[in-house]
C-alpha positions in Angstrom: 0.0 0.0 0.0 1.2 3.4 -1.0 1.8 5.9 2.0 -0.7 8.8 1.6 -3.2 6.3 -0.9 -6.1 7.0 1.1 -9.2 4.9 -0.5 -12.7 5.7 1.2 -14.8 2.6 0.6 -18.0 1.9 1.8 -19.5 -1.1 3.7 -21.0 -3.2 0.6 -24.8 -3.5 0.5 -24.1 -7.6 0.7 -22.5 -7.1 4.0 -25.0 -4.8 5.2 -27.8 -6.6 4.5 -26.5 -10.2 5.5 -26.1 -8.3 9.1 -29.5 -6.9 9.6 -31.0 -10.2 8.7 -29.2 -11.6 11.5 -30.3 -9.4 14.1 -33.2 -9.5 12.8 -33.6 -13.5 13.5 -32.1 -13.1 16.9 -35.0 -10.5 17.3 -37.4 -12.8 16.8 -35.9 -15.8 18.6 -36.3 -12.9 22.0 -39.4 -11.3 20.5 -38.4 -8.1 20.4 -40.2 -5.3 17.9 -37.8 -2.9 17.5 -33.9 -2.8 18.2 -32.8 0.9 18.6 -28.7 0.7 17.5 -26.9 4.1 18.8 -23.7 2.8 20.1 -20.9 4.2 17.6 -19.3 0.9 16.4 -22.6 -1.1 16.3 -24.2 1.6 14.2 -21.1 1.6 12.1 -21.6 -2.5 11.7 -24.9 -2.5 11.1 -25.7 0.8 9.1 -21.8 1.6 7.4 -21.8 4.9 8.7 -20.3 6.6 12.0 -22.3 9.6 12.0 -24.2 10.6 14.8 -27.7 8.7 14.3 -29.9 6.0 15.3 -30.6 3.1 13.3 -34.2 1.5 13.5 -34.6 -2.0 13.1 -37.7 -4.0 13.2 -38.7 -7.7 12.3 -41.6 -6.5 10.1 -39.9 -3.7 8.0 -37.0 -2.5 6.2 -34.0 -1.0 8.4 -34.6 3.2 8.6 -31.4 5.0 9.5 -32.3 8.4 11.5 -29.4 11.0 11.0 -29.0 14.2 13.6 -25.7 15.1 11.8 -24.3 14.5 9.4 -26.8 13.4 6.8 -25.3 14.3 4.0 -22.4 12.0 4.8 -24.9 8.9 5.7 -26.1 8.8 2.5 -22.5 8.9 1.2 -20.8 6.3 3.4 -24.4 4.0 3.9 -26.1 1.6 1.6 -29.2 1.7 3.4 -32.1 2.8 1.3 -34.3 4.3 4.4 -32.0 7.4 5.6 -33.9 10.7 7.2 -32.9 13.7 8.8 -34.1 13.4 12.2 -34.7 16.8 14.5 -35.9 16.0 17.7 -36.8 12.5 19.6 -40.2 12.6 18.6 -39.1 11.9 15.4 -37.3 8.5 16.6 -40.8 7.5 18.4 -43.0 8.4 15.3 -41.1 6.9 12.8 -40.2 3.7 14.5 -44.5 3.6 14.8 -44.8 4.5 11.4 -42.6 1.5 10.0 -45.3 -1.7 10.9 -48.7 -1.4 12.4 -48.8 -3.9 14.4 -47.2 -2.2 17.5 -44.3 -2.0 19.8 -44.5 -4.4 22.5 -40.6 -5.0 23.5 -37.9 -3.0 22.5 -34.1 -4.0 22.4 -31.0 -1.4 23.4 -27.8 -2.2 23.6 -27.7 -2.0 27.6 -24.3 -2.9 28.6 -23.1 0.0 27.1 -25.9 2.9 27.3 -25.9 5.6 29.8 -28.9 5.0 32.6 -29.7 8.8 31.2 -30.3 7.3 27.7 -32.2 4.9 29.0 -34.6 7.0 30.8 -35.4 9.5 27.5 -36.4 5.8 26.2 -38.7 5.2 28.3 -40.0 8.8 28.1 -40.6 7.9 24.4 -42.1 4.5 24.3 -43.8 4.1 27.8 -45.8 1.2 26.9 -42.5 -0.9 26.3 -40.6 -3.5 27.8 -37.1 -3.0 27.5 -34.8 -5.8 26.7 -30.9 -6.1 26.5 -30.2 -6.7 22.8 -26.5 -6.6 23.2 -25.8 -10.1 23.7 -27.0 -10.9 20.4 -25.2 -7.9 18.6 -21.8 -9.3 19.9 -22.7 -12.7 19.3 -23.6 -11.7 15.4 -20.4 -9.6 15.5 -18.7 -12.7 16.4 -18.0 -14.1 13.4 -16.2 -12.4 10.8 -17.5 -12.6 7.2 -15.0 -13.2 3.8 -15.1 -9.1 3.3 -14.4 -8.3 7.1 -11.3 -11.4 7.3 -10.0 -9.4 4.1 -9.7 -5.9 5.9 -8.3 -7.6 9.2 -5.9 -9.0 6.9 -4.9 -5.6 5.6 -4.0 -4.4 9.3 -2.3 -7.2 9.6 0.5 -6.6 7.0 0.7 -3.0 8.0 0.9 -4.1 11.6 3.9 -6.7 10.4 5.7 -3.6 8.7 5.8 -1.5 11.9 7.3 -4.4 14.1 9.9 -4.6 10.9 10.4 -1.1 11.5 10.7 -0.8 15.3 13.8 -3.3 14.7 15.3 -0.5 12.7 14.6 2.6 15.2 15.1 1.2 18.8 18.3 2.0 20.3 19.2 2.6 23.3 19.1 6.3 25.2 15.5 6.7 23.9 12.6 7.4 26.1 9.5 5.0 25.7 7.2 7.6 24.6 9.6 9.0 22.0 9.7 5.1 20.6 6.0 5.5 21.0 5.9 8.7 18.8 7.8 7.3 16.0 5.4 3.7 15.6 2.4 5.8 16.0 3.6 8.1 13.1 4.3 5.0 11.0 1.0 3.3 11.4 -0.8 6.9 11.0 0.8 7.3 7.4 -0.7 3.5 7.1 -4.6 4.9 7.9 -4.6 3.9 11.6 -7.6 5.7 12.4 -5.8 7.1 15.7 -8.2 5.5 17.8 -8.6 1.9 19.2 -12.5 1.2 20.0 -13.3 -0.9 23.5 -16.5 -1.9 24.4 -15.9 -1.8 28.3 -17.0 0.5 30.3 -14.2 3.1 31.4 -11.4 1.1 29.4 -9.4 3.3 27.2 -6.0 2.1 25.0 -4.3 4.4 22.7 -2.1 2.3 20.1 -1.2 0.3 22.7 1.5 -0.3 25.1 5.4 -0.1 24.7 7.2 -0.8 28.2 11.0 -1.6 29.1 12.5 -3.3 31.5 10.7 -3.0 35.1 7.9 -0.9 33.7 6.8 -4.1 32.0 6.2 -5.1 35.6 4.7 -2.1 36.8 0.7 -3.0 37.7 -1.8 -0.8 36.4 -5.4 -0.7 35.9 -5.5 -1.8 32.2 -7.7 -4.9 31.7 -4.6 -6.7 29.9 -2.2 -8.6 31.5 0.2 -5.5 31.0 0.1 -2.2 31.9 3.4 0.2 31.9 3.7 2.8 33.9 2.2 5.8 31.3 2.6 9.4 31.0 1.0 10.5 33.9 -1.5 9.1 36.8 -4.1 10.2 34.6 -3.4 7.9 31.8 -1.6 5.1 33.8 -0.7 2.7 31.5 1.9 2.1 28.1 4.5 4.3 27.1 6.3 6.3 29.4 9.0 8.5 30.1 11.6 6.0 31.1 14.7 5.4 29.0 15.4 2.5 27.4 18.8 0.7 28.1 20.9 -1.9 27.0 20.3 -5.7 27.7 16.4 -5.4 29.0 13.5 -6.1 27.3 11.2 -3.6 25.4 7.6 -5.0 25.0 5.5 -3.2 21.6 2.2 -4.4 22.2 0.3 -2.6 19.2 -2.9 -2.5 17.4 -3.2 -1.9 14.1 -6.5 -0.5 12.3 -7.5 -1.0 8.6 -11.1 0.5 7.1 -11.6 0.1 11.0 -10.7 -3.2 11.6 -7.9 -4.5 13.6 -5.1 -6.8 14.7 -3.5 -7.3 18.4 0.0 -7.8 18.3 2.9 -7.9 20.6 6.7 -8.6 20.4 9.8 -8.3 22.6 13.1 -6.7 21.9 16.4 -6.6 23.5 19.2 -4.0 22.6 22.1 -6.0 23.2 21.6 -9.6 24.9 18.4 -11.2 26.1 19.3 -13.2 28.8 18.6 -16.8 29.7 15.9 -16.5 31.9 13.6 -14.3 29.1 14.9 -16.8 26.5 13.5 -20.0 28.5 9.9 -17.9 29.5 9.7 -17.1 26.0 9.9 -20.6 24.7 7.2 -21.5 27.3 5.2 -18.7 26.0 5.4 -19.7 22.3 4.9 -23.4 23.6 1.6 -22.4 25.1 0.6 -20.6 21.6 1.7 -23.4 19.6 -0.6 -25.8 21.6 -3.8 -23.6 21.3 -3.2 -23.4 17.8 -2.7 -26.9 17.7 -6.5 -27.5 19.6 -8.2 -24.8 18.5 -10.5 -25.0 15.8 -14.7 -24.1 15.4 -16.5 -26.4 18.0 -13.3 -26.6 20.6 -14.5 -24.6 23.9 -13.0 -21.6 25.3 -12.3 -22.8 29.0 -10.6 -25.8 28.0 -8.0 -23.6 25.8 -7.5 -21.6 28.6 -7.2 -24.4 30.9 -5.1 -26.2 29.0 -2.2 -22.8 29.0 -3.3 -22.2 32.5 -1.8 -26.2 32.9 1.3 -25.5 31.1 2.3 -22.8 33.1 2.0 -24.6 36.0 3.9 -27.9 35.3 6.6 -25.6 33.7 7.1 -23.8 37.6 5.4 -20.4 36.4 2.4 -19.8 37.1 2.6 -16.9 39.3 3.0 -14.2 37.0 1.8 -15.8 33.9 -1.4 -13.8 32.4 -0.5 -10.9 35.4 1.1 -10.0 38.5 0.2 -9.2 41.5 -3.1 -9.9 39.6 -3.8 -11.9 36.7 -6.5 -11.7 34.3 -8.4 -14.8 34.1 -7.9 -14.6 29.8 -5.2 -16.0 27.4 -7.0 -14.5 24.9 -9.9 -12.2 23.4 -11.8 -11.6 20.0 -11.2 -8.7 17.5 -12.6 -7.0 15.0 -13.9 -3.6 15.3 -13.3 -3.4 19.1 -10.3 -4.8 21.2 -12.4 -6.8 23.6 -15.0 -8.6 21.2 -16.3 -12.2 21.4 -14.9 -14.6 22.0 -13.3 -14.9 25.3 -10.8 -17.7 26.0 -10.9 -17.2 30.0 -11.8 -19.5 32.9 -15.2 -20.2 33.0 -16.2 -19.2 29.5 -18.1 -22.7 28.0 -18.9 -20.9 24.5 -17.3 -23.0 21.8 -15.2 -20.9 18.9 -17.0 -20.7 15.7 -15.3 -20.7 12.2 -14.0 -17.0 10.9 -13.9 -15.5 14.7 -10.5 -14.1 15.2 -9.0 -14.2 18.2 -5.5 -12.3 19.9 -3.5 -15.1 21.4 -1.3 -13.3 24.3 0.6 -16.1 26.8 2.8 -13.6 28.6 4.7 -13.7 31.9 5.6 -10.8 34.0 9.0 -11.0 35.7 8.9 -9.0 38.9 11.0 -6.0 39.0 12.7 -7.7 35.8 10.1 -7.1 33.0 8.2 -10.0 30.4 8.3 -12.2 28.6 5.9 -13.6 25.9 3.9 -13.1 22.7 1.0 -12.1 21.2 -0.9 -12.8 17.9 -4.0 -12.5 15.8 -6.0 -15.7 14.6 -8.7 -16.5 12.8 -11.2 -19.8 13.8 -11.0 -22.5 10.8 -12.9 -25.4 10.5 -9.9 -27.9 11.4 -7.3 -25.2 12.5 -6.2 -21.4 13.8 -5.0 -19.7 10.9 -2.0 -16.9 12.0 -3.1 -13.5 10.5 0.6 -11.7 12.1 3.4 -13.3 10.7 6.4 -11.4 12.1 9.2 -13.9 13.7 8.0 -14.8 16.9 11.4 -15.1 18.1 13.2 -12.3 20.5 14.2 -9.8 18.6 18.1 -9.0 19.4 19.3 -5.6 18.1 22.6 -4.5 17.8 22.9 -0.7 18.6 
């Protein structure tokens, strides 16, 4: 891809309306009327556009797309043949009437991420309704990744390859984290990242990611990963920081790239100078546990017993404590992508869902070394029918650079 060859495309109809009848079976497996879609990357999935609107679904009808601002670029980036300007809410509550008349009994909203506000001004509009969480469903729909989405995850995946070629080139040591930071950001950027990674959770925020060295790999934080970094300030306490980066210690580039909005989760380790035993031995264990998932995973094999099956190795090999975490380790090995960094599905303890062909998953086994730094790896997958299929293909190994 040429630097600067920026190509808007659109979501194509095909997509769009291969989603909408999805949701619109789930809607009436839960007999719901109407879903109301606000939430930004939803909307996006289900409507092609990012502009502030709602999207109107219902069993019974076509899908109407209602646009505060901007309409004009709706009807540019959406194939949806029902778009209107929409003024106030009334307008949401007498169009979503107008579209069947055979009423509106239960209504689904995406409820694990709406503000209770929100909510209320629903409930204000239709008081007859029942309110039901449709969000489950969305995710579960989001899940799986069609041929035209695995082809755009693909795209960030080479781009993603290129920067960790080109952080080999650039590191050295006498550099602060953040200036290291700077320069990858840059890179992607010039690549399209759309300068923002989308999260789902509540109150969870991550930049381009993390890059840590030495102890501030260790350094706890409140990021929902297994790493954190100590950050720029207690405001934003987590990745790239202001420590320098020395000789002989391990740097950790944990980075997501973004493609027409989809993305990859990557992470690799780098040592100016020599990586010593200890990290060399973890890191084995780390790509040992990766290799094995791989080797299990496929559509139909459960979540928990991936999990369990890393969470196994780690012990027998004499390190647990630390592995996924420390003082506190997240109960994950890994977590589905797409247009969010925390999508379905989860392979955690206690998750019994089963992986389902073209869901794409970030592998991370890691290892945090107290007050020494980590160890491990990170990759993107996506579900086949009889195997996980690496999307990042940048050597796994250590990376040893001589500067």
């Amino acid at each position: 891809m040429e630097v600067g060859a920026v190509d808007m495309i659109s979501t194509p109809l095909s997509e769009i309306e291969s989603r909408i009848a999805a949701l619109k079976q789930a809607m009436s497996s839960q007999k719901i009327d109407l879903a109301i879609i606000v939430q930004k990357t939803d909307l996006f999935y289900f409507s092609g556009t990012g502009q502030d609107a709602h999207l109107l679904v219902r069993v019974d009808s076509g899908p109407c797309l209602l646009v505060r601002k901007s309409i004009e670029r709706a009807l540019e980036d959406s194939p949806i043949a029902d778009i209107r300007g929409a003024k106030s809410l009334t307008d949401i509550k007498d169009t979503a009437e107008s579209l069947s008349t055979s009423g509106i009994l239960t209504i689904g909203l995406e409820l694990d991420v709406l503000p209770v506000n929100n909510f209320r001004m629903y409930e204000r509009l239709f008081p007859q309704a029942t309110f039901v969480d449709i969000s489950p469903a969305i995710r579960k729909i989001r899940s799986v990744k069609s041929d035209y989405e695995l082809d755009l995850i693909r795209g960030a995946a080479r781009i993603n390859d290129s920067m960790f070629a080109y952080a080999k080139e650039i590191v050295r040591p006498g550099m602060a984290e953040i200036e290291l930071a700077g320069l990858l950001e840059a890179f992607l950027r010039m690549r399209e990242h759309q300068g923002l990674v989308r999260v789902r959770s509540f109150n969870n925020e991550v930049f381009y990611g993390h890059i840590m060295s030495g102890s501030n790999l260790a350094v706890p934080s409140c990021s929902v990963g297994p790493t954190g970094g100590q950050g720029p300030n207690a405001s934003m306490p987590q990745g790239a920081g202001s420590r320098v980066i020395g000789r002989n210690e391990p740097i950790q580039i944990d980075f997501v790239a973004t493609y027409k909005a989809y993305i990859v989760d990557q992470a690799r380790t780098y040592f100016v100078g020599e990586a010593p035993e200890e990290f060399l031995k973890i890191h084995k264990l780390a790509l040992d546990i990766q290799q094995a998932i791989v080797e299990n995973g496929k559509a139909g094999v459960s979540c928990e017993n991936l999990y369990d099956m890393a969470v196994e190795m780690a012990t027998q090999a004499g390190h647990i404590v630390g592995f996924m975490g420390y003082p506190q380790a997240v109960p994950f090995v890994g977590h589905g992508i797409g247009l969010e960094l925390d999508e379905l599905p989860i392979l955690g303890r206690k998750v019994d869902s089963l992986l389902e062909e073209g869901m794409v998953i970030a592998l991370e086994p890691k290892f945090i070394l107290p007050g020494k730094g980590l160890a491990g790896i990170e990759n993107s997958f996506v579900v086949g029918k009889d195997n996980l299929e690496k999307l990042t293909r940048f050597d796994d190994q250590i990376q040893i650079v001589n500067a």
